[in-house]
C-alpha positions, 0 to 999 in steps of 0.5 A, a space after each residue: 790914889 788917882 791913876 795917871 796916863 802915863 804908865 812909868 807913874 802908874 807902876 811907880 805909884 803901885 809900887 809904893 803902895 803895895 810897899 807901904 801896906 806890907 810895911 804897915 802889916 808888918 808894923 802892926 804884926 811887930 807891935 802885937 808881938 805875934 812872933 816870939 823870936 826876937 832876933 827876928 823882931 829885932 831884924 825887922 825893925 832895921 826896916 823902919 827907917 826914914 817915912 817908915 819910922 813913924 809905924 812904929 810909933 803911931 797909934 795902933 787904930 791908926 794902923 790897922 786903918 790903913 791896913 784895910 
């Protein structure tokens, strides 16, 4: 993403990112199935909603891409 002079963007665009890699962690973490509490899955799959719906959903390859 390309940086702007204007700081309020700058932490607007950061911060969106940063919330979109963790998403993206998280989803790959969910989809691997490396927690063996459900209640605890379930829980966090209320997070997926709106743009975040479609980790859920995309191809694994694709998501550990974009974890790197």
């Amino acid at each position: 993403m390309g940086y702007y002079s204007d700081p309020t963007a700058n932490k607007a665009i950061g911060a969106v990112s940063r919330e979109w890699n963790r998403m993206v962690k998280l989803a790959i973490r969910i989809r691997k199935n490396e927690t063996r509490n459900p209640e605890w899955v379930d829980s966090k799959r209320e997070l997926f909603t709106g743009i975040y719906r479609r980790l859920l959903s995309d191809p694994m390859d694709l998501l550990e891409e974009m974890s790197n």
